[in-house]
C-alpha positions in Angstrom: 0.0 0.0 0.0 1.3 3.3 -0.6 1.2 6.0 2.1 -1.1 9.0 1.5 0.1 12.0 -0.5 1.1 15.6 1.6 -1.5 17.1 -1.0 -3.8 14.5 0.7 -3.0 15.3 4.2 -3.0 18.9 2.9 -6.7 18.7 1.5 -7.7 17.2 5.1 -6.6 19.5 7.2 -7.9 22.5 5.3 -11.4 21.1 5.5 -12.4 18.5 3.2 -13.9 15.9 5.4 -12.0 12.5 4.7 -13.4 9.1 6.5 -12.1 5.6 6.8 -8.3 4.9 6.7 -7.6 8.6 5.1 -9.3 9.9 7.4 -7.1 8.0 10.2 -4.3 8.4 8.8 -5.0 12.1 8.7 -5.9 12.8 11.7 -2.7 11.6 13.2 -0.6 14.9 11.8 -3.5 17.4 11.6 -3.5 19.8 14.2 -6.6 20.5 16.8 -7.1 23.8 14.9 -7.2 22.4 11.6 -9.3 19.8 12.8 -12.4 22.0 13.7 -11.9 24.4 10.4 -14.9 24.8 8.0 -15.3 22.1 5.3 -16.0 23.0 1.6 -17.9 20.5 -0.6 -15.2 20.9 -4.0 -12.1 21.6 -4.9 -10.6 23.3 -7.3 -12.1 23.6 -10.5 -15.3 23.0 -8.7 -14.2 19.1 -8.5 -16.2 17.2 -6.2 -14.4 16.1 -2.9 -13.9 12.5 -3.9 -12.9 13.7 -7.8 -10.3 16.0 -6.5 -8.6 13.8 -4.2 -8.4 10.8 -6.4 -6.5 13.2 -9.1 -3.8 14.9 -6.7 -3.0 11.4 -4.7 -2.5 8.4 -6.4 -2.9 5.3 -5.1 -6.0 6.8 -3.1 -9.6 5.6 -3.9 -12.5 7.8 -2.8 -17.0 7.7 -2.8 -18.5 10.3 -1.9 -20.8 10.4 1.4 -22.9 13.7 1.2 -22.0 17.3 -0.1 -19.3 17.8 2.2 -17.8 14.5 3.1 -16.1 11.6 1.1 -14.3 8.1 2.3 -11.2 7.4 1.1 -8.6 4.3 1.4 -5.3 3.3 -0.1 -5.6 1.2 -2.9 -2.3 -0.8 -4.2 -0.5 1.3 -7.0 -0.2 -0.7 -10.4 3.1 1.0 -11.5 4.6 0.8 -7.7 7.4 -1.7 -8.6 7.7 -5.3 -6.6 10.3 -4.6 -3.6 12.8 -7.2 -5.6 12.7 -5.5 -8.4 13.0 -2.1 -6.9 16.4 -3.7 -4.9 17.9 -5.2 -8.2 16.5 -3.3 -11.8 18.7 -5.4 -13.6 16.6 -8.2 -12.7 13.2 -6.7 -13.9 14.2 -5.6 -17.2 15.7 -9.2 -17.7 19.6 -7.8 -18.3 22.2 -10.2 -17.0 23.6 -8.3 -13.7 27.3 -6.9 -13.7 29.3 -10.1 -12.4 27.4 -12.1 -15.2 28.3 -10.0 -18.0 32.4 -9.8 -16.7 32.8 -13.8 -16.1 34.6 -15.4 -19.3 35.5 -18.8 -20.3 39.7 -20.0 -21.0 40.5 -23.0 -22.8 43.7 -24.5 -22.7 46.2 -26.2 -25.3 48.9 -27.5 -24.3 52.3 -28.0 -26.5 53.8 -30.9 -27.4 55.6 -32.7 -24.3 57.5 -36.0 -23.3 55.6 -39.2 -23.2 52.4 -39.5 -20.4 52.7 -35.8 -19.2 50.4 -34.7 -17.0 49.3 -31.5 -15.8 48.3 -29.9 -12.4 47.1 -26.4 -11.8 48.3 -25.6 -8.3 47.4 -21.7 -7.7 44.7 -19.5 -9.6 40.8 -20.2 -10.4 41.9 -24.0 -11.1 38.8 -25.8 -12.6 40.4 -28.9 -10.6 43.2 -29.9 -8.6 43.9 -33.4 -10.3 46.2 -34.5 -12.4 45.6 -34.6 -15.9 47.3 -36.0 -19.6 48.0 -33.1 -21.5 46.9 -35.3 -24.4 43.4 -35.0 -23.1 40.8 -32.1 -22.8 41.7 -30.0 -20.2 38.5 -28.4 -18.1 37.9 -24.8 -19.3 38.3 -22.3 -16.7 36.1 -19.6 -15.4 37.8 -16.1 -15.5 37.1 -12.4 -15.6 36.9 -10.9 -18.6 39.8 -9.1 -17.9 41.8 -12.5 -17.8 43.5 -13.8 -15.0 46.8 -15.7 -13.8 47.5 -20.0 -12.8 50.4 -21.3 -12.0 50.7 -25.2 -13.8 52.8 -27.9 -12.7 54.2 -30.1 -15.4 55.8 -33.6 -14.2 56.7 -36.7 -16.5 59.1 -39.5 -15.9 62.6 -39.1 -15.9 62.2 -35.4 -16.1 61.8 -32.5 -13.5 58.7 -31.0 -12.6 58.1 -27.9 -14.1 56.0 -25.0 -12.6 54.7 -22.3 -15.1 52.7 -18.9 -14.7 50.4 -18.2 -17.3 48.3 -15.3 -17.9 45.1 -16.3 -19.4 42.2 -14.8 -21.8 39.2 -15.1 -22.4 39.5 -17.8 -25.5 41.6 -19.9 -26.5 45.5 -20.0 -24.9 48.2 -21.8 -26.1 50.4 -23.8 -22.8 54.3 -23.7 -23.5 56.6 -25.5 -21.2 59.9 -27.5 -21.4 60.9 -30.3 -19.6 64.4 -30.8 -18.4 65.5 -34.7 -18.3 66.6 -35.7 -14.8 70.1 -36.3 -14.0 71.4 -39.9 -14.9 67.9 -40.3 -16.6 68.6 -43.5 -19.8 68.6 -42.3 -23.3 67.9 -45.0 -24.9 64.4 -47.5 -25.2 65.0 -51.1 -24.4 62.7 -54.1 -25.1 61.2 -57.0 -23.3 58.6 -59.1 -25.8 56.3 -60.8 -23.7 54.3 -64.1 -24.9 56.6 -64.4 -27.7 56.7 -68.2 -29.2 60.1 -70.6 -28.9 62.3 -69.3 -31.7 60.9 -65.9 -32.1 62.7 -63.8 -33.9 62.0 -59.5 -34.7 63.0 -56.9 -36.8 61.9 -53.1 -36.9 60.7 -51.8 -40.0 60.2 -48.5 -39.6 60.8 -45.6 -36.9 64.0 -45.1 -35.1 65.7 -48.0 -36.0 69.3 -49.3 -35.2 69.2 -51.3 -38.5 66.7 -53.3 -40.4 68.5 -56.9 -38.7 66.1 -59.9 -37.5 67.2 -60.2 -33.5 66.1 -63.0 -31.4 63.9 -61.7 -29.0 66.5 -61.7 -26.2 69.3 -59.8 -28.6 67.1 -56.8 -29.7 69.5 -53.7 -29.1 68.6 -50.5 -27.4 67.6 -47.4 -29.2 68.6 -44.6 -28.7 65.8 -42.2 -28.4 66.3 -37.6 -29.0 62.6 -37.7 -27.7 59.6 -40.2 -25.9 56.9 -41.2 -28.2 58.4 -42.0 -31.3 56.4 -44.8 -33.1 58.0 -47.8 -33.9 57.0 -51.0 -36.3 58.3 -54.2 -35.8 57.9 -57.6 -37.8 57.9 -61.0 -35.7 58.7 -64.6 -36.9 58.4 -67.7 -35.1 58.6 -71.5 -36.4 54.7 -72.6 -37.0 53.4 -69.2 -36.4 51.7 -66.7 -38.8 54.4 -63.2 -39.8 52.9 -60.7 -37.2 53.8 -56.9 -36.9 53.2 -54.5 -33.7 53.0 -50.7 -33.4 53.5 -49.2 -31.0 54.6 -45.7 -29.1 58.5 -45.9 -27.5 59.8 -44.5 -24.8 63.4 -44.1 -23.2 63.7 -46.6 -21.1 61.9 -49.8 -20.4 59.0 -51.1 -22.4 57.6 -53.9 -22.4 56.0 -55.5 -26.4 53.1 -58.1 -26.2 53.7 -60.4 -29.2 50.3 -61.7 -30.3 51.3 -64.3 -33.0 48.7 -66.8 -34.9 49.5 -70.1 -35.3 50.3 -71.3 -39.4 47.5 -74.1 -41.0 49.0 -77.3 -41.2 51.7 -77.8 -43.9 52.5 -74.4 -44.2 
């Protein structure tokens, strides 16, 4: 409800008789003086009582009684906003308030690294504290538009963990980072074949290869590796056993090759 007008309280205490809750609520700020003046049957313009009222205090509804008196009450204002929407316009004219509009999104992409590195944000708005392949889809992160800072934490065998700050925008943003190999760390890949038939022999085909040699499959020389990852093919033979060929992703290091081999028909 809205509280009467002063040119309501005005047109009370100069005389025009006002009942009901205008007329209480009147009475509580006119003045014994006032009270007991003369009352006049218009206003101006020669508006009846009720007429005049209505038009100089809105939000007040008013009948006449006789000549010189009229009732009057509040009445609920349609344009009087809803107290939620008078505490937050944005809200009632459906505009996204001013934290909405600032947020922004990050997305991350991460350069090439050694084999099975992971990544960890460790300080900034981290969408999560795990660690993570940087082969896979990193989470994007929530920032101001403005951008903002992480720190990342790189880490990979046989190298040292790196920690990073990047400042990030809104968008996409390319990670670099280099890995230095740990002291005394092996340079080269070495092989263990596992399930491989009596009198198994294998050759690489392609990738970093020593030679193009068949090895049994407790001679196959190391490899020396300049990075993890390389991909390498490699042709196995075995008495009574189908040709078969694996590959596979090296590492420096130990790696261990499953040799899946199909036994030959009969006579071959």
């Amino acid at each position: 409800m809205r509280a009467i007008t002063p040119a309501l309280f005005g047109l009370c205490v100069l005389g025009i008789a006002c009942s009901g809750r205008a007329r209480s609520d009147a009475s509580a700020s006119a003045t014994p003086d006032a009270a007991s003046a003369n009352t006049v049957a218009s206003g101006p313009g020669n508006d009846p009582c009720a007429v005049y009222i209505e038009r100089v205090a809105p939000g007040v509804r008013c009948a006449a009684v006789d000549d010189a008196h009229c009732t009057c009450e509040l009445v609920a204002s349609a344009s009087a906003p809803a107290p939620e929407a008078a505490a937050n316009p944005s809200s009632a004219s459906g505009a996204p308030s001013s934290p909405a509009a600032d947020a922004a999104v990050a997305t991350l992409e991460f350069a090439k690294g050694p084999q099975n590195t992971i990544v960890q944000c460790v300080s900034g708005p981290c969408p999560t504290r795990s660690a993570d392949f940087i082969t896979g889809v990193y989470p994007p992160i929530a920032i101001p538009a403005a951008g903002a800072t992480v720190q990342l934490e790189f880490r990979a065998m046989h190298y040292k963990p790196y920690v990073g700050t990047y400042n990030l925008v809104p968008g996409r943003n390319y990670i670099q980072f280099a890995l230095e190999r740990e002291f005394g760390a092996p340079e080269s890949a070495v092989f263990q074949f596992e399930g491989a038939p009596a009198g198994t022999t294998v050759e690489c085909v392609s990738g970093p290869c020593v030679n193009n040699k068949p090895y049994t499959v407790d001679k196959f020389p190391e490899l020396p590796l300049k990075d993890d990852g390389a991909t390498l093919l490699l042709r196995f033979n075995a008495p009574g056993y189908r040709t078969a060929m694996t590959s596979f992703q090296v590492r420096r290091g130990p790696n261990a090759v499953p040799v899946l081999m199909e036994k030959a028909p009969l006579g071959k």
